[in-house]
C-alpha positions in Angstrom: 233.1 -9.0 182.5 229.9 -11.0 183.1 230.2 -12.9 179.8 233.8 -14.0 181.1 232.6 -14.8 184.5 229.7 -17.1 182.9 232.0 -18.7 180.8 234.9 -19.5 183.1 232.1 -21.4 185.1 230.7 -23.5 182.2 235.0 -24.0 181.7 235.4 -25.2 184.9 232.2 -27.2 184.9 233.0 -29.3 181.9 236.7 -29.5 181.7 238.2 -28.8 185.3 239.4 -25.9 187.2 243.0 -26.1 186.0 242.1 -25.9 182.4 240.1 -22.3 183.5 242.8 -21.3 185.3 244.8 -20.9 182.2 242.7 -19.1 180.2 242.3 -16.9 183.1 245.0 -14.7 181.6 244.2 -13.9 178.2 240.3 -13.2 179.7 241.9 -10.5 182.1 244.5 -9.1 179.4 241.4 -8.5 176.5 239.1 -7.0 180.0 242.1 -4.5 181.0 242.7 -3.3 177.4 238.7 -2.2 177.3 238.5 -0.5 180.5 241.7 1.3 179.8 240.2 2.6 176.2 237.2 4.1 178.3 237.1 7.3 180.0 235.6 6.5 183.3 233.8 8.7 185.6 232.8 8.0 189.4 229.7 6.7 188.3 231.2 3.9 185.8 234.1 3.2 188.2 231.4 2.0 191.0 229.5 0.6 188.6 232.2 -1.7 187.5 233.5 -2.3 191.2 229.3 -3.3 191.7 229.7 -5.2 188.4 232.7 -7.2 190.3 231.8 -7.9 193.2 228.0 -8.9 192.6 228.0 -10.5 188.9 231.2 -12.2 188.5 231.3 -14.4 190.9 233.8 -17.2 188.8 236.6 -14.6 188.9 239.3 -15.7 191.1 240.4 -12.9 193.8 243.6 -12.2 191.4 241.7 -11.3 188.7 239.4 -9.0 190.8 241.9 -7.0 192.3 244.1 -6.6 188.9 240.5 -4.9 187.3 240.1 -2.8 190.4 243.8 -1.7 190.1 243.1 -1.0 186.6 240.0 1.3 187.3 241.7 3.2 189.5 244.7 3.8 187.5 242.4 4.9 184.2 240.4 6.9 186.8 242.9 9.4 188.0 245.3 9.5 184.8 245.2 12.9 183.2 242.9 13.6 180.7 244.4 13.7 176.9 242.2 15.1 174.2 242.3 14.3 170.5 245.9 15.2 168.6 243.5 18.1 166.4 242.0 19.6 170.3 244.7 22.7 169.2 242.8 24.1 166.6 240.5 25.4 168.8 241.3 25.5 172.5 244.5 27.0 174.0 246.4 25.4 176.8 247.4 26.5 180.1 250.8 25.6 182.0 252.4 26.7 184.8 256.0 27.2 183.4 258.1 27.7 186.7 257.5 24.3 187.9 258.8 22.8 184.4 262.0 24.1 184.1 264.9 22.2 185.1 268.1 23.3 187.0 269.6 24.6 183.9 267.4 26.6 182.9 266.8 28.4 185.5 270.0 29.1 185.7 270.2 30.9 181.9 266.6 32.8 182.8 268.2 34.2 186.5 272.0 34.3 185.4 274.0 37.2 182.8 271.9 35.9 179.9 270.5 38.4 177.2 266.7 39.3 177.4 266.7 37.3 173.9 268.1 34.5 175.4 265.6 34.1 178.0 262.5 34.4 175.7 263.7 31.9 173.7 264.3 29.2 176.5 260.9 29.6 178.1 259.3 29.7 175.0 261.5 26.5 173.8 260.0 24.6 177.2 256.3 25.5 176.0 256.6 23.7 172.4 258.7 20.7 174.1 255.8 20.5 176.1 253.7 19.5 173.5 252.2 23.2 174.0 250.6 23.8 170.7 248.4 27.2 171.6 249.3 29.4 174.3 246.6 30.2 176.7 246.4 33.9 178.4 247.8 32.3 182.0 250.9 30.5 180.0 251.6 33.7 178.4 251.7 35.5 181.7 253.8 33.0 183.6 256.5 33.3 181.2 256.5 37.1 181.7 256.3 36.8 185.4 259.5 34.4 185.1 261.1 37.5 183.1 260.1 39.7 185.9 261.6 37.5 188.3 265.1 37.6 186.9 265.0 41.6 187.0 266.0 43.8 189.8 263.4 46.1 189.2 259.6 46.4 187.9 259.6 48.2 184.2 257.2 51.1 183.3 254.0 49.4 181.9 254.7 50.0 178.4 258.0 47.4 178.7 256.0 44.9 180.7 253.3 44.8 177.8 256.2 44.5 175.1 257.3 41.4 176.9 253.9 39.8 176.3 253.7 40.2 172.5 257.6 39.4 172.2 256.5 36.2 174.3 254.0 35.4 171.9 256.1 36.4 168.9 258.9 34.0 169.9 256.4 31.0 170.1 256.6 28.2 168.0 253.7 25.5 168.2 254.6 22.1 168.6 255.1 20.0 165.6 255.4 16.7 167.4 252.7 14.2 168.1 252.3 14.1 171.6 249.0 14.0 173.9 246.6 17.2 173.8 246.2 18.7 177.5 244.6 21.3 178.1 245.7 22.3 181.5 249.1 20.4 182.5 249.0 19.4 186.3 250.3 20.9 189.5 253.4 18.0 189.3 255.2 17.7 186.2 256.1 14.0 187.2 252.5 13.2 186.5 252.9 13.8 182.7 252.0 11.4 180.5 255.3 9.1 179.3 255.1 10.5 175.9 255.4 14.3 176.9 258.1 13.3 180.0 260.6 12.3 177.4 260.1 14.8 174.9 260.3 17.9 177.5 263.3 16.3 179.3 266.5 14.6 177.7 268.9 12.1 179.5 269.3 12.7 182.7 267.3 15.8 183.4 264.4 16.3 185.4 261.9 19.3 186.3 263.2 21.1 189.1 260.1 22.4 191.0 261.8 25.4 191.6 259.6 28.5 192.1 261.2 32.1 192.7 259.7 33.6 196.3 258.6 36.8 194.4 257.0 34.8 191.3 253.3 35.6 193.0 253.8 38.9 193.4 255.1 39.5 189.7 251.8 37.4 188.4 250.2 40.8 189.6 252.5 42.9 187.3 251.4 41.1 184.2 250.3 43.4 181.4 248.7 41.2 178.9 246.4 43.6 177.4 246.6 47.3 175.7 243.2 48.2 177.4 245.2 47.2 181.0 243.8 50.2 183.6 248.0 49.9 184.1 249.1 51.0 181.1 246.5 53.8 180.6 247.0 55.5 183.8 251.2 55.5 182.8 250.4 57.0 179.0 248.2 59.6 180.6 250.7 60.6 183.6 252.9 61.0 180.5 250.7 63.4 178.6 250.1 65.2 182.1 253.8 66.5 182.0 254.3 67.2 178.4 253.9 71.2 178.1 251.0 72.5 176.4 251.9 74.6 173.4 249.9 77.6 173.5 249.4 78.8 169.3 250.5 82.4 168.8 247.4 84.6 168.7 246.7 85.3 164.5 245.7 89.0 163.1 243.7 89.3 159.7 244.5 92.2 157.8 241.8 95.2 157.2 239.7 94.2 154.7 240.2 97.2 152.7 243.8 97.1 152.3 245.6 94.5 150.0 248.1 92.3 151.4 251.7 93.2 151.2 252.7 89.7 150.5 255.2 88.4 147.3 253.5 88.4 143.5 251.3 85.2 143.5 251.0 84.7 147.4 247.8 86.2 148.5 244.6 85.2 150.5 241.3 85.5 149.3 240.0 88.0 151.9 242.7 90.2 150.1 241.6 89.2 146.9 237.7 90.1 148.1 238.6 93.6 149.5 240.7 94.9 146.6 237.8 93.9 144.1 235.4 95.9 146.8 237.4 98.6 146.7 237.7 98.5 142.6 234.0 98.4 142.5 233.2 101.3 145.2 235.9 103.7 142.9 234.1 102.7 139.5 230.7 103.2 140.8 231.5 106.8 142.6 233.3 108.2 139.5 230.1 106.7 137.2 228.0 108.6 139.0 229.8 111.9 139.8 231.6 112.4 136.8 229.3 115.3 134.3 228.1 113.9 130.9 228.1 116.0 127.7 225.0 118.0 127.0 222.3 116.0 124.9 219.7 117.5 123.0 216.6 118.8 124.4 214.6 116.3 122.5 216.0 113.4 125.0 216.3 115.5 128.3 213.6 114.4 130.6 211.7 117.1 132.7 211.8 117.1 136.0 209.0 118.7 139.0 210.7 121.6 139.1 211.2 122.7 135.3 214.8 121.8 135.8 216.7 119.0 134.0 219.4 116.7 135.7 222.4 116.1 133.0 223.1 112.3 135.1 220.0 111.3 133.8 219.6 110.5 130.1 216.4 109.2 127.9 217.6 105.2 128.4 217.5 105.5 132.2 213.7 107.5 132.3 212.2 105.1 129.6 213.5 101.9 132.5 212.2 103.4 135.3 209.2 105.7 134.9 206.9 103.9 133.2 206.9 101.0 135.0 206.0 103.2 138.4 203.7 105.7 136.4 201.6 101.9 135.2 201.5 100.0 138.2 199.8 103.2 140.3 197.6 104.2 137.3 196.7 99.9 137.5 195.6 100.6 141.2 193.9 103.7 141.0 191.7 102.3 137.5 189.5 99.5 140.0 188.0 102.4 141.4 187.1 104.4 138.3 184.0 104.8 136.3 184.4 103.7 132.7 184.4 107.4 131.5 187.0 108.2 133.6 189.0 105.1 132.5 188.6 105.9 128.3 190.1 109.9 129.8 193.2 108.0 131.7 194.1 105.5 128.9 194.0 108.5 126.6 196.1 110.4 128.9 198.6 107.4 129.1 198.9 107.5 125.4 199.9 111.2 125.7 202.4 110.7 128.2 204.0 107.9 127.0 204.1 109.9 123.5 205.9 112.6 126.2 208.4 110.7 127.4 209.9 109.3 124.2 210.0 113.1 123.1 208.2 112.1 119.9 206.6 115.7 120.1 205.5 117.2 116.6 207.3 120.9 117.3 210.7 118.8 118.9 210.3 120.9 122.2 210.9 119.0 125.6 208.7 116.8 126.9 206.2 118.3 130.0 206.5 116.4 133.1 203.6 114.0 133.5 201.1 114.4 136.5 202.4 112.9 139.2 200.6 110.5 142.0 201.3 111.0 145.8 202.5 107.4 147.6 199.2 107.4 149.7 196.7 107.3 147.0 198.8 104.3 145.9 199.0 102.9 149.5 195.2 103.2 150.0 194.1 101.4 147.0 196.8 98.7 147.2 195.2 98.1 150.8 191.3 98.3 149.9 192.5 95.5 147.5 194.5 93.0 149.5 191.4 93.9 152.2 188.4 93.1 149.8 190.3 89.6 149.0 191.0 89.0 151.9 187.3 89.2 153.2 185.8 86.9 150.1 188.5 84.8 151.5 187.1 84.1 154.7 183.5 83.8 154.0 184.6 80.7 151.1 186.0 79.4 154.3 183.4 79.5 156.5 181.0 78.4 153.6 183.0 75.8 153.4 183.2 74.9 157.1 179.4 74.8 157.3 178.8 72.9 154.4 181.4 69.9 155.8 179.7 70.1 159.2 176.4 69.6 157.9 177.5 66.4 155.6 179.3 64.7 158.7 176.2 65.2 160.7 174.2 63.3 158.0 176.6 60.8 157.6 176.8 59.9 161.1 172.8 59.1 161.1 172.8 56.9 158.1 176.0 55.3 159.0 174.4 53.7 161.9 174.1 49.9 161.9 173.6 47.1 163.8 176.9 45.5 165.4 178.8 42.2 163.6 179.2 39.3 165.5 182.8 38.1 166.6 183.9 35.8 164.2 185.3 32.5 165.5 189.1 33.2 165.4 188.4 36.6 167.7 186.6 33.9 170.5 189.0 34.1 173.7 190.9 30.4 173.8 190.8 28.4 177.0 194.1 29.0 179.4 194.9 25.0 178.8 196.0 25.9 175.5 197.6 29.5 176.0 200.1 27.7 178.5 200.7 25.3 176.0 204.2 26.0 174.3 204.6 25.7 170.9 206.3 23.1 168.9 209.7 23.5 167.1 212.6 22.1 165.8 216.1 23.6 165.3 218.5 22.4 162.1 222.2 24.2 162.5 223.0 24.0 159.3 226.3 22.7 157.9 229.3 25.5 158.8 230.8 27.5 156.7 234.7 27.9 155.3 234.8 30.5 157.7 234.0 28.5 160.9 237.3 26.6 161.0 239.6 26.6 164.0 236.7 28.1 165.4 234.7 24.9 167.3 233.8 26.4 170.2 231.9 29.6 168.9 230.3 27.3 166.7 229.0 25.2 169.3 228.0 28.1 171.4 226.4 30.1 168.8 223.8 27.2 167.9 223.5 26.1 171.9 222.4 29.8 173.0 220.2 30.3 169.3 218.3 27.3 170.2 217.8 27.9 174.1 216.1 31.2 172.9 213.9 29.7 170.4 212.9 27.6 172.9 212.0 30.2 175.7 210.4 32.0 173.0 208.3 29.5 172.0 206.6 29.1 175.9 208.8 26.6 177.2 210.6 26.9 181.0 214.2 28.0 181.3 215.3 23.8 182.2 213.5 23.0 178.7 215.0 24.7 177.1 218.6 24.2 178.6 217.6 20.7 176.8 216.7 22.1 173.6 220.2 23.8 173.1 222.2 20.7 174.5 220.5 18.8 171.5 221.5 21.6 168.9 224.7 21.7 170.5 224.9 18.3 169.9 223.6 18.4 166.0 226.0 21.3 165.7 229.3 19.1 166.9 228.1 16.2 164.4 228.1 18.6 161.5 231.3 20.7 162.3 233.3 17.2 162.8 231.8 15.8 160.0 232.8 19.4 157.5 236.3 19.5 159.1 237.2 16.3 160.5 
């Protein structure tokens, strides 16, 4: 604007004012086309009203009040977003206020619940409605609410969400991206007026009286405090099945059931049983007489026919060597060379290998207490070596720490450099960083947001890591944010 100002003055000084006059109209056309291509804030708007006023003081009053006309306009238009804003950021509507006459009269009239799915949902995608948001999903059920007489159990109002968002079909058609449609449908953008609205048909503005109040009967959501209380009045009044008490069988008796259906307790007790029978009949059934040569003599001169040679040459020795092992610590030499021969005589004894074939005699027995005393004097005399190695022990370590703890004695180190305390000027001082995001990966499409995010928040707490304040590093993440946009338009387009 001030390059045009300065040159319809040198224009009017060399060549007239009627020759700047008519180039005043091609100047303003080229200025109106850049201001509309910006998006203006308050900020820019004065700044150009400042810019007008002040600096171009060759514009005529026309032209000055056409460019203000123009700022304002730009100014309070809606905002439209890219044609590829979809991917990644749904859209919110208020549907009641978009539907025409018509319509409303298919959604409130006879019409199937079908029917009136597939007419608000039609609106949405004329729209230009390319992701539904969770408010646009729940004004379209609160529409289907509306045309009822009465408020469904939870479980049909949720159904009515996901067939709303079943029965959706994006928009196809290139029109403006918004992101939240305004309060007045009339203040639209042309391109979206005439798609949503045919020949002769405009938005009604009709809202139902009960609308608000079926907003509040939205279920949009399976974890809805709704629809949990309803499924567990619902399991409240279903009887309780109480299982019939089951008896096991004895465990001695078999089970009664058909050939091949059994349990294994019944299996368990019948081989229990088999076991108890076999060994009470091997031991109380009489043997045949053997000859005397294998009977084995008993305390009292008597002979026990259950008991044959295999079973005295298993046990008796064993018990005869372990007490005659005990009782030999305490002997005299003598009176071990008499016991070892003695052993060899009974052991001769008891495999009946006797030169005139008469019965074994019965060995000399040992009473349990001589064996209990001299297994105890045993475990008793180790026991005592035990603990005075131990305490041996104990003085011997006692007496080498003591030592070591005079000689070890030294003088002190001095701190090394790196240990010296640093001066609080440079603990307060944060420390330096820098943040890379990194390209994005395959999967990180359709997903801008989280991306940007994820490297924004990363960043900030690198930064307040690092020692800097919380405003800092607000800074620090705007720039990664920033980096992170760069990279994910430049991987996706």
């Amino acid at each position: 604007m001030k390059d045009a100002s300065a040159f319809l003055g040198q224009k009017k000084a060399s060549s007239g004012a009627q020759s700047a006059t008519s180039m005043e109209e091609n100047l303003i056309k080229g200025i109106i086309t850049k201001v509309e291509s910006l998006c203006l804030t308050t900020s820019s708007s004065f700044s150009l009203y400042k810019t007008l006023d002040e600096s171009c003081t060759y514009f005529s009053q026309g032209m000055k009040d056409t460019l203000k006309a123009t700022i304002d306009t730009v100014l309070t238009k809606p905002t439209v977003e890219p044609a590829n804003a979809h991917i990644f950021k749904p859209q919110t509507v208020d549907v009641p206020q978009y539907l025409t006459t018509q319509e409303w009269a298919l959604v409130m009239g006879g019409s199937s619940y079908h029917e009136k799915v597939r007419v608000l949902t039609a609106k949405c995608s004329k729209l230009g409605i390319k992701s539904l948001g969770e408010q646009t999903v729940g004004s379209i059920v609160a529409c289907l609410l509306c045309s009822l007489t009465a408020i469904p159990d939870p479980p049909a109002v949720y159904q009515m969400a996901i067939d709303t968002k079943l029965a959706f079909q994006p928009c196809t058609t290139n029109l403006p991206f918004l992101k939240v449609y305004p309060q007045n449908p009339r203040d639209l953008p042309a391109e979206i007026m005439s798609s949503a609205y045919g020949q002769g048909e405009e938005p009604s503005g009709q809202v139902p009286d009960k609308y608000p109040m079926m907003l509040g009967e939205v279920i949009l959501r399976k974890s809805n405090k709704k629809l949990k209380a309803w499924h567990a009045s619902q399991k409240a009044k279903e009887p309780q099945q109480v299982a019939p008490p089951t008896t096991q069988p004895a465990p001695s008796a078999p089970s009664s059931s058909a050939y091949g259906q059994f349990n294994i307790a019944d299996l368990m007790a019948g081989f229990m049983h088999f076991s108890q029978v076999m060994q009470r009949n091997m031991h109380q059934s009489p043997k045949k007489p053997q000859p005397s040569g294998d009977r084995l003599a008993l305390t009292n001169g008597t002979t026990n026919p259950s008991v044959d040679q295999g079973s005295a040459q298993q046990f008796e020795p064993k018990l005869r060597h372990h007490q005659k092992s005990v009782q030999s610590s305490s002997l005299p030499i003598e009176d071990k060379k008499a016991e070892a021969h003695n052993e060899v005589s009974d052991t001769q004894e008891v495999k009946g290998n006797t030169p005139q074939g008469n019965p074994p005699q019965e060995p000399p027995q040992h009473t349990g207490k001589d064996v209990e005393d001299a297994a105890f004097m045993a475990f008793k005399s180790k026991q005592e070596a035990a603990k005075a190695k131990a305490k041996a022990n104990s003085k011997a370590k006692a007496k080498a720490k003591g030592t070591a703890k005079a000689k070890c004695k030294a003088k002190a180190h001095a701190k090394s450099a790196g240990c010296m305390k640093r001066p609080a000027s440079q603990i307060s001082m944060p420390m330096a960083f820098t943040y890379e995001p990194g390209e994005p990966e395959e999967r990180w499409d359709g997903k801008y947001d989280s991306w940007c995010s994820k490297h924004y928040h990363t960043c900030r707490n690198m930064a307040i890591n690092a020692g800097y304040n919380d405003e800092a590093a607000k800074e620090f993440g705007k720039e990664a944010r920033k980096k992170a946009t760069l990279l994910y338009k430049k991987t996706f387009g």
